[in-house]
C-alpha positions in Angstrom: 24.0 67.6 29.4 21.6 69.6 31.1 21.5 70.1 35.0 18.0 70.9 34.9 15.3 68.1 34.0 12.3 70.7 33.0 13.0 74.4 32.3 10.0 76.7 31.9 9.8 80.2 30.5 6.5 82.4 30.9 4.5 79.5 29.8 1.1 80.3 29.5 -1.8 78.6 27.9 -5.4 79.9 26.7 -8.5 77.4 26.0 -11.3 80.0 24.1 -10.1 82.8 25.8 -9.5 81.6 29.2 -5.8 81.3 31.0 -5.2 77.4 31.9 -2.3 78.3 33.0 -0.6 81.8 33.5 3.5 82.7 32.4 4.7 79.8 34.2 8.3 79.7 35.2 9.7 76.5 36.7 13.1 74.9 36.9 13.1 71.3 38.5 16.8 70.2 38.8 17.6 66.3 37.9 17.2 63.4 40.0 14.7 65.4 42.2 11.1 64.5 43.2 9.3 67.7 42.7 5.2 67.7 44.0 3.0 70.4 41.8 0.3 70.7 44.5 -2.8 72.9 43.9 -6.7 72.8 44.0 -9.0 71.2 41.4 -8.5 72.8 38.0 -5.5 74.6 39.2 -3.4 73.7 36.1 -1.7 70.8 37.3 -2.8 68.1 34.5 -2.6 71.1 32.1 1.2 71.9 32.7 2.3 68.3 32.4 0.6 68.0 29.1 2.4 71.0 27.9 5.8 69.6 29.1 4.8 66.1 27.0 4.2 68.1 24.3 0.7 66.8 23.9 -0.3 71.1 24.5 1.5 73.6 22.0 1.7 77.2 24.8 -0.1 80.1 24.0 3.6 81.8 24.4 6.9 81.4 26.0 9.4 78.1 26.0 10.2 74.6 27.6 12.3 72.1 27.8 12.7 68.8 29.1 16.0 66.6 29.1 17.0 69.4 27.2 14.5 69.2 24.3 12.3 72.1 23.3 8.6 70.9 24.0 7.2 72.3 21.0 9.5 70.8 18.5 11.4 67.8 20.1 8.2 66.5 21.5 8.4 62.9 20.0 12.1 63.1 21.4 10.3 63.8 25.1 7.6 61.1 25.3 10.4 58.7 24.6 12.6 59.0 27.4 9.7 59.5 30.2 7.1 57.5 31.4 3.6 59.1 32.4 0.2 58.3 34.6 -2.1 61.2 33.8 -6.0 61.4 34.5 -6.6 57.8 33.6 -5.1 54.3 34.0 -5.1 54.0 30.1 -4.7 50.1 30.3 -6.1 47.8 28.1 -8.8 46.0 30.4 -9.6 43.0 28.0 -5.8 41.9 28.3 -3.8 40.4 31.1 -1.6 42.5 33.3 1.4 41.0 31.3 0.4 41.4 28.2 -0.5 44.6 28.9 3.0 45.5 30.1 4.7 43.5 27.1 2.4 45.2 24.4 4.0 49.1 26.0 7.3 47.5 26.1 7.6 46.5 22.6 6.3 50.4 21.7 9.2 51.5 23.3 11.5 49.0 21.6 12.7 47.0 25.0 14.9 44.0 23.7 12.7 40.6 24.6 15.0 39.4 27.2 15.2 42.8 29.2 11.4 43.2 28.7 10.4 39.7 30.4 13.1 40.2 33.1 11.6 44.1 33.6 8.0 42.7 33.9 8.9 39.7 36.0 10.4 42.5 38.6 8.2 45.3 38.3 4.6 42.8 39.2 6.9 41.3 42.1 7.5 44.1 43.9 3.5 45.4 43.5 2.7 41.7 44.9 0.6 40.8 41.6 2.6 38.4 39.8 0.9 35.7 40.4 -2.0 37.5 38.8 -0.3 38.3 35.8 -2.2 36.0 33.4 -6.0 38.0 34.5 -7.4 40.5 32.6 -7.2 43.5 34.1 -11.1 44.4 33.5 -12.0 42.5 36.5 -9.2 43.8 38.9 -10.1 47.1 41.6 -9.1 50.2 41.2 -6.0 50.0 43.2 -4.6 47.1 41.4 -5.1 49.0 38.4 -3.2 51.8 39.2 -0.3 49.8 40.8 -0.3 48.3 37.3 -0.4 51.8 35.4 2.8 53.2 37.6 4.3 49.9 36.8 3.8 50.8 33.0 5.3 53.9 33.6 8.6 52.5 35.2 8.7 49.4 32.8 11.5 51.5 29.9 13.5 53.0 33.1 12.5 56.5 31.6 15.0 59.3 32.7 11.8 61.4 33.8 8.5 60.1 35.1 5.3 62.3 35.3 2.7 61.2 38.0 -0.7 62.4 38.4 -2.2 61.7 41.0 -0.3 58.3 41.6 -1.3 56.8 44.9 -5.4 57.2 44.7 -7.2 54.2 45.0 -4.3 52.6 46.6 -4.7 51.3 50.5 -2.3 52.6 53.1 0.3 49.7 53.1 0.3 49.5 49.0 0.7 53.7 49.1 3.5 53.3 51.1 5.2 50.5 49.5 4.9 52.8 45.8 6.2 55.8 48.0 9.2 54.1 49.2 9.9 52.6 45.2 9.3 56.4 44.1 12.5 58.0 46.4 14.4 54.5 45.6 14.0 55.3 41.8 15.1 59.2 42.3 18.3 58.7 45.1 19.3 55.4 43.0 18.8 55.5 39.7 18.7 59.4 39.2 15.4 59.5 38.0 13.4 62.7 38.2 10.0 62.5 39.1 6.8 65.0 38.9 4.2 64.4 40.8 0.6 66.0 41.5 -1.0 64.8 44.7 -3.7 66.0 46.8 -1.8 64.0 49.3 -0.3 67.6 51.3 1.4 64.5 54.0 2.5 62.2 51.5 4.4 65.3 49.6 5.9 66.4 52.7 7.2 63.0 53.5 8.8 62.5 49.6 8.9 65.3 47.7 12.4 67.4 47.8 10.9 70.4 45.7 7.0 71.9 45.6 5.2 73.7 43.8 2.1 75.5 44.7 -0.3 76.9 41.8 -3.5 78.1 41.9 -5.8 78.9 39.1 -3.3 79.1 36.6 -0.4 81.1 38.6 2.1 79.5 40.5 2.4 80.9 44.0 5.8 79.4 45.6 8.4 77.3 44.8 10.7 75.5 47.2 11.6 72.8 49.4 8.7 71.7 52.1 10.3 73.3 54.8 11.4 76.4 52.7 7.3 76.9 52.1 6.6 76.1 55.7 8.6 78.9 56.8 7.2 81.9 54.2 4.6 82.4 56.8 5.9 83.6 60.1 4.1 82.3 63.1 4.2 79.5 65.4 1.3 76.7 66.8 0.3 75.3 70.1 -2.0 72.4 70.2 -3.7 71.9 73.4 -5.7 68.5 74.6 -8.4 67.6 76.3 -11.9 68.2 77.4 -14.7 71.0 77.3 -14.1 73.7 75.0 -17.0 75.5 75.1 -18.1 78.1 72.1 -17.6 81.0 74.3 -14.1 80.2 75.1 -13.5 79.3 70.7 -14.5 82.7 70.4 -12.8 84.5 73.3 -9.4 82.8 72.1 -10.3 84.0 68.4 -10.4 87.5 69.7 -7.0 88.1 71.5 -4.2 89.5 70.0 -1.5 87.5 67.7 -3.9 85.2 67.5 -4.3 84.4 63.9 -6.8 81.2 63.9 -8.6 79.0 66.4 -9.8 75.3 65.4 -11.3 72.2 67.5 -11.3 69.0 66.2 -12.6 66.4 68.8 -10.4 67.7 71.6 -7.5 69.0 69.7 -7.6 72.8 70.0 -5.0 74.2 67.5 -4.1 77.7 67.5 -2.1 79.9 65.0 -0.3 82.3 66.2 1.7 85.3 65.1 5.7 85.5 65.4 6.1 86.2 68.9 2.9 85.8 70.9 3.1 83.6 74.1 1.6 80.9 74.9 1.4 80.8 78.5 -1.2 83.2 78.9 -3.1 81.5 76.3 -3.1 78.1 78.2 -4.1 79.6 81.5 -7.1 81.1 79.9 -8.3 77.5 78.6 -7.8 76.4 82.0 -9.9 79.5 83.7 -12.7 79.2 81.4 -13.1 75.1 82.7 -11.1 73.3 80.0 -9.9 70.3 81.2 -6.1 70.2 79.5 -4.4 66.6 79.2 -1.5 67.8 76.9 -0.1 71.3 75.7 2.0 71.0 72.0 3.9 73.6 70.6 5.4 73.3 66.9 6.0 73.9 63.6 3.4 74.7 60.5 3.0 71.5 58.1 3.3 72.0 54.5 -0.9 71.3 54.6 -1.6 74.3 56.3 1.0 76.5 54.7 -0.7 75.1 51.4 -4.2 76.0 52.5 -3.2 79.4 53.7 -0.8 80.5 50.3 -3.9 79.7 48.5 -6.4 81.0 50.8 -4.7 84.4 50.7 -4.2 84.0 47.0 -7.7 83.7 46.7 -8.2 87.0 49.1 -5.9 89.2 47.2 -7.6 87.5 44.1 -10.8 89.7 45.3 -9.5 92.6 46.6 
């Protein structure tokens, strides 16, 4: 059996003449949760049709569960589950019957399939809605119904696309916590897009960044955090004037300045201190409450990769 749940090789793709995606190579290793992050018409929705076999590539080779995309495609859609763009549920039926009808396409014995839906509209808190029709429901009950649709065949491999929007903070948490129980339990693999930078920190073991077409890094959260060298302080308080913004901008190893009601955040190169930064904010009238010094997040190591992608893009 293959280690590896998707294996991609060059894998471009042209629509008229222009590169949706550009010689893609990707391995994601089973039972991981891997997070394709990247702007608006990046690629992302693009890439996972290619690995469903719904796209033939312009060139090159995939493989997922070990089955070549362009010719073991039916082979594919079977074992994995999938949430793209839309919800794709039948709004006229009831939430169960919605589920039942997608569990008879894949063939789920009756017993299994009743037991499955009874378990899967517990745990998103809307079995005792089961008999609406989904028409009438929000959009967050919706899509807490369309992963559940996913999940319902316990696919090996379960492509997500976006899957928390809509959802309120307590419901996006609750799906986050059933996504890494399925992966560390069950050893299901899941790929996820998300606009979400936090929520892919917090779940995703593997990320990949891609812009316009080319991806740009691959690794853990922390592996991507640390390709850019530098270090953060994060001072608090009261009356940061303009002058001082721009006096801070214009020191040496200092790589960015940002104030966000009272939050002044500096990036700064590998090495520069911080003390004489502080004492400045203080000279200049700056009433400090708190000093923080720490780490890059996977948000703004996103923002930069692609930022400088976009500068070298231009050059």
């Amino acid at each position: 059996m293959p280690s590896f749940a998707i294996r991609m090789d060059g894998l471009p793709r042209d629509f008229d003449g222009l590169r949706a995606v550009d010689q893609v190579s990707l391995e994601v290793p089973k039972g991981h949760i891997f997070g394709f992050l990247g702007p608006n018409a990046a690629g992302k929705t693009t890439t996972i049709r290619l690995l469903l076999g719904l796209l033939e590539p312009s060139a090159g080779r995939a493989e997922v569960l070990g089955f070549d995309t362009r010719m073991e495609a039916d082979a594919i859609r079977q074992r994995s589950g999938a949430l793209l763009e839309h919800t794709g549920l039948y709004e006229r039926l009831t939430a169960e019957d919605n589920l039942e009808f997608h569990g008879r396409i894949y063939r789920m014995p009756a017993a299994e399939r009743r037991s499955r839906i009874q378990d899967l509209l517990t745990g998103i808190e809307l079995w005792d809605r089961r008999r609406e029709p989904v028409g009438k429901w929000s959009r967050g009950m919706k899509q807490k119904l369309a992963v559940a649709r996913a999940l319902l065949p316990r696919p090996e491999l379960i492509f997500l696309d976006e899957p928390t929007a809509g959802l309120d903070p307590i419901a996006a948490a609750a799906l986050r916590e059933d996504l890494v129980s399925l992966a560390s339990k069950d050893g299901v693999t899941l790929f996820l897009t998300t606009h979400n930078l936090s929520e892919a920190e917090k779940i995703c073991t593997r990320v990949g960044v891609i812009r316009r077409g080319v991806l740009l890094a691959v690794g853990s959260p922390a592996e991507l955090r640390s390709r850019r060298k530098g270090q953060q302080v994060e001072i608090v308080g009261r009356g940061a004037s303009e002058s001082l913004l721009a006096e801070l901008r214009s020191l040496p190893g200092v790589r960015a300045v940002d104030d966000q009601d009272g939050r002044l955040r500096i990036d700064l190169e590998t090495g520069a201190e911080i003390a004489p930064l502080v004492s400045r904010v203080v000279a200049a009238g700056m009433q400090v409450e708190e000093v923080h010094r720490g780490a890059e997040s996977l948000e703004e190591a996103f923002l930069a990769m692609v930022r400088e992608a976009g500068e070298e893009g231009q050059a």
